[in-house]
N, C-alpha and C positions, 0 to 999 in steps of 0.2 A: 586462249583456245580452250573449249569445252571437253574433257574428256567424254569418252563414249560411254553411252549405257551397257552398262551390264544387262548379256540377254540368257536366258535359260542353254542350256544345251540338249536338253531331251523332252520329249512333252508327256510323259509320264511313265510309271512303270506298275506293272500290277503281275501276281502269282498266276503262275500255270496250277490247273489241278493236274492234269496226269500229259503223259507224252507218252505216243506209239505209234510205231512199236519202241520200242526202250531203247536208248542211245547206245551205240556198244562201247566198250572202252576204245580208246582211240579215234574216236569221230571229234569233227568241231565242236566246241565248247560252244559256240554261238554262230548262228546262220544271219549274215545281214541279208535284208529282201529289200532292192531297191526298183520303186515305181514311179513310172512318170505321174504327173500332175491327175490328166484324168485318170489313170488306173487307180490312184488315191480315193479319187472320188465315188468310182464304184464301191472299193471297199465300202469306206466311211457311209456309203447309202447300205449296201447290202449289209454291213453290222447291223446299220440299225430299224432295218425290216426284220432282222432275227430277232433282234431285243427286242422291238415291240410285238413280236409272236411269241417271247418267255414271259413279259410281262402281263400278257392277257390268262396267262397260267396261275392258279391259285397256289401261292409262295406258299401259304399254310400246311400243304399238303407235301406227301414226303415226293410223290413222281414231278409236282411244280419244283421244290427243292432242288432234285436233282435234273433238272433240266439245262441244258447247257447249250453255248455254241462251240462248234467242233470247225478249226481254221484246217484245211487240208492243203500241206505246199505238193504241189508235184515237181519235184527237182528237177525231173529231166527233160520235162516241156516248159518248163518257166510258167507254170499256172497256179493260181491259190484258188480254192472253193470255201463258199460259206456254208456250213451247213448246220444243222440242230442234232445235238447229241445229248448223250446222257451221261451223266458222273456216275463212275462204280460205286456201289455201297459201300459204306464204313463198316 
């Protein structure tokens, strides 16, 4: 009998620039968000309706630069918003 394939556990992981407002001590270490199938799929479209409106911005420039998407959870109705933000200056 064949042993089974080794399969990934997570399908990627990448850096937050900023969180706010700022976690206070004692909150969860980490927020699972779990969606069904199509609510997936809105995301996965509406990221990448945001990416392709940062991408048409000129990365050369310090305001294309700091151009960002901003995930907004609202905890207490169970909603996330896509929206276009901006990274604070260095």
């Amino acid at each position: 009998m064949a042993s089974e394939i080794k399969t990934k556990k997570t399908f990627g992981t990448l850096d937050i620039a900023r969180i706010s407002p700022e976690p206070k001590p004692g909150s969860p270490r980490a927020l699972n968000i779990h969606m069904s199938f199509e609510e997936a799929l809105k995301l996965h479209f509406g990221l990448g309706q945001a990416l392709a409106k940062l991408n048409s911005y000129n990365r050369s420039t310090t305001a294309g630069k700091r151009a960002s998407v901003n995930l907004c959870v609202f905890t207490d109705i169970n909603r996330l918003t896509i929206n276009e933000g901006v990274l604070p200056r260095k």
